[in-house]
N, C-alpha and C positions, 0 to 999 in steps of 0.2 A: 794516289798511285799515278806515275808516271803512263801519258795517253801515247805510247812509243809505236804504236804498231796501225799503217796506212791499208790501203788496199791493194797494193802489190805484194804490199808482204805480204798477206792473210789470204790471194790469190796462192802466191807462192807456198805459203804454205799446207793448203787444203793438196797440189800437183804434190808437193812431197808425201806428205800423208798418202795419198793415193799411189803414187806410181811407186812400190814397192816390191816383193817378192812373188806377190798373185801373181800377175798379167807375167811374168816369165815363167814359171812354174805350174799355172794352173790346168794352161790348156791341152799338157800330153794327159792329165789324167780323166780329163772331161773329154777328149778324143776316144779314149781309153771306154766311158762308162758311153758314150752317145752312137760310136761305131762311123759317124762322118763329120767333114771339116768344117760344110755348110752348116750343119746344123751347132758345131761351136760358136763358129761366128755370130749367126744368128744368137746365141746363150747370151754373147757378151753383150748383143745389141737389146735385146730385153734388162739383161742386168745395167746397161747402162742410164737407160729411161727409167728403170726405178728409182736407180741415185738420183737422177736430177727430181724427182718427185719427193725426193726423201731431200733435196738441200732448199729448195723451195718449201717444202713443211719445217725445216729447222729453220729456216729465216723468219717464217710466221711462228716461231718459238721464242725467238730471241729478240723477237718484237715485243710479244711478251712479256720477256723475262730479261733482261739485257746486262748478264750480269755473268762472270765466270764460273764454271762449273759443270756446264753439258747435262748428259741427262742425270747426273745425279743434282743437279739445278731443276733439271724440271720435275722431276717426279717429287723430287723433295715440298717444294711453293705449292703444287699445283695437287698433286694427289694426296700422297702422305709420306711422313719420314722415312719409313717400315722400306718403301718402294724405291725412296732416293737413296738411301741407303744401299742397298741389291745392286741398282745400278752403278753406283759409285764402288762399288766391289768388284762387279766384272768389270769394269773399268781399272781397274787395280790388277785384276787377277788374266782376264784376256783380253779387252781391250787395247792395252797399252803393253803390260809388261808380255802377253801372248806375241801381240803384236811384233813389239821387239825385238825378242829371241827367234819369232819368225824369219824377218826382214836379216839378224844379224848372221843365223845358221843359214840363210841361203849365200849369204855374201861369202861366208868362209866358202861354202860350197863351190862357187864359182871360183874363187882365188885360187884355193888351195884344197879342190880335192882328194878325195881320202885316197886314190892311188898314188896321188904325189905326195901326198902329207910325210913328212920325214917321222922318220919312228920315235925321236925324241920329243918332237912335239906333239903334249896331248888335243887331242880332237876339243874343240869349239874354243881353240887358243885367239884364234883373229875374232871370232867373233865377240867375245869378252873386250876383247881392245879398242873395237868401232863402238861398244856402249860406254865402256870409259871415255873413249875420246867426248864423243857426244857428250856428254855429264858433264865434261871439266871444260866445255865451249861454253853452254849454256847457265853453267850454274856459277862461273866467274864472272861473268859478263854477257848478260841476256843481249845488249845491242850488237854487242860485237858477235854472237851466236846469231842472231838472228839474218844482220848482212852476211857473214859469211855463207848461211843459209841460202840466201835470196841467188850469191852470186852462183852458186852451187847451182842451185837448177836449171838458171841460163843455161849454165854450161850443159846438164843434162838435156834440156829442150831441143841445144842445138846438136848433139848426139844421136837424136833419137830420129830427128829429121834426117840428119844423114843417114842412117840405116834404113830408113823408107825408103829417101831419095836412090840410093843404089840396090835396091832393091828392086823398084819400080822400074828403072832400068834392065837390069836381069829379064825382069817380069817381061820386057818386048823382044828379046833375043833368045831366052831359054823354055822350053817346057817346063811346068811344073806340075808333080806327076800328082799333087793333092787335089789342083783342079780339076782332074777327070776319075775323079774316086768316087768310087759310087754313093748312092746312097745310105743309108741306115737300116738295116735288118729291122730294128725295133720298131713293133706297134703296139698302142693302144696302151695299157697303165705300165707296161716295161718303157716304152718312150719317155711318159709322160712322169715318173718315178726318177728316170736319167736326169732327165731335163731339169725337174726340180732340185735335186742333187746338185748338178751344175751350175745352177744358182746361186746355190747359199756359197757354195765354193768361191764362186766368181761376185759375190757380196763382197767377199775379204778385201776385196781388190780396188773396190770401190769404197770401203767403208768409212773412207779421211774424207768424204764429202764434205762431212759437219767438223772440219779441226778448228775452224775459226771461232767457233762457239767457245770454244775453253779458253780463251783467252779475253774472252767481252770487255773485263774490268782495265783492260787495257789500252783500248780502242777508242780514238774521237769517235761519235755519232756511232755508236756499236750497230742500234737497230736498224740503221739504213746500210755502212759500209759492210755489215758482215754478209746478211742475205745476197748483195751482190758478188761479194769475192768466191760464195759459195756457188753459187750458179754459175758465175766464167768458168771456176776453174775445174769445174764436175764438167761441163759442158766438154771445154777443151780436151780433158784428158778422154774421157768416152770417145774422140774423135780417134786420138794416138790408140788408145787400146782396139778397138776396131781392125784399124789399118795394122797395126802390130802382130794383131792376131792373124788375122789375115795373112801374113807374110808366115810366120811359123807354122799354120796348119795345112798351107796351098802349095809351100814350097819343098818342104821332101814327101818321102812316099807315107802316107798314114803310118805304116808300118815300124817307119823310122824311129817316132816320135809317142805313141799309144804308149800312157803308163809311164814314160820318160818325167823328171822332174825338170833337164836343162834344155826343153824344147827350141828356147832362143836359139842357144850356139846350135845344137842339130842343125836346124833352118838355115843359119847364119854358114855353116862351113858348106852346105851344100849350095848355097846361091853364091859364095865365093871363096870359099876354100879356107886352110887356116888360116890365114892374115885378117880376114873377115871375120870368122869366127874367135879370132881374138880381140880384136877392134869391139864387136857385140858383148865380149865375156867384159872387159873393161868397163862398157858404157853402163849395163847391169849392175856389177860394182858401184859407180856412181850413184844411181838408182836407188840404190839399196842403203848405201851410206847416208844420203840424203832422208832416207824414211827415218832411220835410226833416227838422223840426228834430230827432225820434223815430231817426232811423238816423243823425245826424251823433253822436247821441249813444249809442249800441251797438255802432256800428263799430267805434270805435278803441279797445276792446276787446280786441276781437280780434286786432288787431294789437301790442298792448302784449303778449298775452300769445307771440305768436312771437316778441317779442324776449326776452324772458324764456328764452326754448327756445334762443337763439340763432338762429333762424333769416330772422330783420330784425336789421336794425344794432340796435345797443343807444339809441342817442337817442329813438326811439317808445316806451320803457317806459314804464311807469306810475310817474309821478312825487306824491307824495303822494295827492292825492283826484283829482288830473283827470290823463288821458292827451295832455295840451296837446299833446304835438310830435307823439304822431301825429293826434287831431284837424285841426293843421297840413295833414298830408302827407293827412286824407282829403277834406278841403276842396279842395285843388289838385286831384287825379285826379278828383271829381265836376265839377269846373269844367271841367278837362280834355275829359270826354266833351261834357258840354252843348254847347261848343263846334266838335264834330265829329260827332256823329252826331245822327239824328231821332227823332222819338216812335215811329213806327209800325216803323222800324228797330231799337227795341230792345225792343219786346213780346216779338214769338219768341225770341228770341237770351235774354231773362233767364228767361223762361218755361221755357225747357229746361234751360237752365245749372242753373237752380237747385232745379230738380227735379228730377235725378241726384244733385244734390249732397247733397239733403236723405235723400233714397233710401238713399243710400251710408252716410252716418250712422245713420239708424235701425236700417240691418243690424246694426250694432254690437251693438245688443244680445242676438246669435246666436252672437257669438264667443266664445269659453271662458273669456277673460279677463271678461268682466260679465254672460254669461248665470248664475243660478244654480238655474233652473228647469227639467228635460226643457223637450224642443222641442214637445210635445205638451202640456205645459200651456194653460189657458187666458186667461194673460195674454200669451200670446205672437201672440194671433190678428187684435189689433188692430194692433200693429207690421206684421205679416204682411200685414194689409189696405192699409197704407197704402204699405207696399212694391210691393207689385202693380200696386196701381191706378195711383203714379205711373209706374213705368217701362213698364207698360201700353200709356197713352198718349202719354207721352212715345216708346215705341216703333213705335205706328202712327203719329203723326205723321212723324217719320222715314222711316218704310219708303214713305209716302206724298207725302213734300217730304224726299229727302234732303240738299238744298242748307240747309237747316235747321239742319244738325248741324254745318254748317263753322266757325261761329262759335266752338260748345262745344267744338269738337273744337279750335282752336286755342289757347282760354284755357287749357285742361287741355295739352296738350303745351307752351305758354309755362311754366306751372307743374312741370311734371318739370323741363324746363332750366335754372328757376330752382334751384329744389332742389338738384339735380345740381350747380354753380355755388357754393351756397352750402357744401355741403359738402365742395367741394373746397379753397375760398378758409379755410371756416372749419370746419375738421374739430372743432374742439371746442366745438361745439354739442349740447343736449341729446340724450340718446340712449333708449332705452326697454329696461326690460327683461322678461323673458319675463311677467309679471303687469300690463304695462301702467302701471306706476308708472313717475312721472321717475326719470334717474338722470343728475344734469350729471356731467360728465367735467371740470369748470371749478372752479376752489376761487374763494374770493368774490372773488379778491386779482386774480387771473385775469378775473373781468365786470366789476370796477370799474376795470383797466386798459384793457381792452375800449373800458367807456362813454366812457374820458375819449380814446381815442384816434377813436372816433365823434363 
């Protein structure tokens, strides 16, 4: 396989994964459950320092294991199928296809809200078209998808500084009436209930930390270039989302903005009126187009390598340089949701998914099979950190809304049945042995009769 992907790409692409529909959207409704702006801020600076604790433990993952697939790679080698399987499902189910229709329903939002939307055209029309386009970059021509990619986010980086940039400005001439907002009403487990809420929320946001991983097989020297593109570019973006935030919760009245989904533009028209606030609705577009395009192209991935394990039909493999047929089939399933579910319907729901899922993986490296250090060493503490904190809050959320968990709990039980299903239909699917290495039970003569009957 062609080693086509350096470390700007794989910076660049971890900023795309990341800077997506969360950080515009997430923060009127964490204003909304927290009651002050301080104490948002603050949400995103803890949510931030997990991510880097969570791309720091994916780097000692992909040390590893250095090979494409993410956590349905790790839990597959390292735990058991049963688990890489699950994973490789939410990964299918919210991960990427959630994701998607996330990122694509907020981009219509922004372009073409539903009081402008003209009545002939039905609702989630643009957003179907940014998952198409995304498909037909990347699954004709991955090099040429992937610079266009690269050049894309310059462009967004330097967008985004200008809206600081004049911002920051504003900021020494104007009042901003969020700065002298009071505190928070909430004490004690109603805080502390919020706060963790606001977490798994603002996970979402961070959750392309680890995008680099699904691409390994791709990559010169995976196990050294990936762990650092992961930590630049978690590091950098935690800085932007910070100061981001910060501009949208300080700059109109709380009032404004509480429970709002387009917090940005709010912010945006009141520190400089419409020309501003359209300047911001465009750059968010960008943003947003860039995420599409950033997971349409790391997903299928992931899914070529379960077929590879046998545990997708064989048509999804990776076929020369691009994974075309299953790009295909992740193009459908993101269109899929857009067309059925809402923005604010799937914050919680991918915010928890995907933060067990990520949890589950990083344990991995506790197992006997790729731990090679006591558990008392000192590279074990920041795994350990990031393990905590997410099932932490992902667990007082729950204990606090446990109508929350029916969603995850349904995509994980759909994925045991698939499983179960598939090994029944197709027992001679990859299997593992006691050291976590493949071992097919399939001679080559056996998957290439496979593919052609797929």
């Amino acid at each position: 396989m062609t080693k086509r992907y350096g470390f700007w790409t794989l910076t660049f692409l971890v900023i795309a994964n990341m800077i997506g529909a969360g950080v515009f959207t997430t923060s009127g409704y964490s204003l909304e459950a927290l009651g002050a702006p301080t104490v948002v801020v603050l949400a995103w600076g803890v949510g931030g320092l997990i991510a880097i604790t969570g791309a720091c433990s994916y780097g000692l993952l992909i040390k590893a294991m250095p090979e494409s697939g993410g956590e349905y790679l790790f839990l597959s080698r390292a735990a058991h199928p049963l688990l890489g399987f699950i994973a490789g499902w939410v990964s299918l189910i919210a991960g990427f296809s959630g994701a998607i229709a996330f990122a694509a329903t907020a981009l219509e939002a922004y372009v073409l809200p539903a009081e402008t939307r003209p009545e002939w055209l039905p609702a989630g029309t643009l957003a179907v078209l940014s998952i198409l386009l995304a498909g037909i970059f990347h699954g004709k021509n991955p090099r040429l998808g992937a610079m266009v990619q690269n050049s894309v986010v310059l462009i967004k980086l330097g967008l985004l500084a200008a809206i600081l940039l004049f911002a920051a400005l504003k900021f020494s001439t104007v009042e901003m009436p969020g700065v002298s907002a009071p505190t928070t009403d909430l004490t004690g487990w109603a805080l502390i209930s919020a706060f963790a809420g606001s977490l798994v929320w603002i996970s979402l946001s961070y959750s392309g930390f680890n995008a680099a991983v699904y691409v390994a097989d791709e990559v010169e020297n995976a196990d050294r270039t990936i762990p650092r593109s992961m930590v630049s570019g978690t590091v950098l973006v935690m800085g932007l989302y910070l100061l981001l935030n910060a501009v949208f919760v300080y700059a109109p009245a709380p009032e404004a903005i509480k429970g709002q989904a387009d917090v940005a533009t709010i912010a945006a028209e009141f520190i400089g009126g419409e020309w501003f606030a359209g300047f911001v609705r465009w750059t968010i577009v960008t943003c947003l187009l860039t995420s599409v395009f950033s997971m349409i192209m790391t997903a299928p991935r992931v899914y070529a390598k379960m077929a590879e394990d046998g545990l997708l039909p064989g048509f999804v493999r990776m076929r020369g340089d691009s994974p075309g047929r299953a790009i295909l089939v992740q193009v459908g399933l993101a269109i899929l949701l857009v067309l059925i579910s809402s923005l604010q319907g799937l914050l919680s729901y991918l915010g928890l998914t995907l933060s067990i899922s990520a949890a589950g993986s990083v344990f991995c490296l506790f197992l006997p099979g790729v731990r090679t250090k006591p558990m008392s060493h000192y590279t074990n503490v920041i795994p350990m950190l990031f393990i905590i904190s997410t099932l932490v809050a992902a667990g007082l959320l729950i204990s606090f809304k446990p109508w929350q968990l029916m969603g995850t709990a349904v995509t994980f039980a759909i994925g045991v049945a698939a499983y179960l299903l598939t090994r029944i239909f197709n027992p001679k699917s990859v299997s593992l042995n006691p050291s976590g290495k493949n071992r097919s039970v399939e001679t080559e003569s056996m998957q290439q009769q496979r593919d052609s009957q797929s």
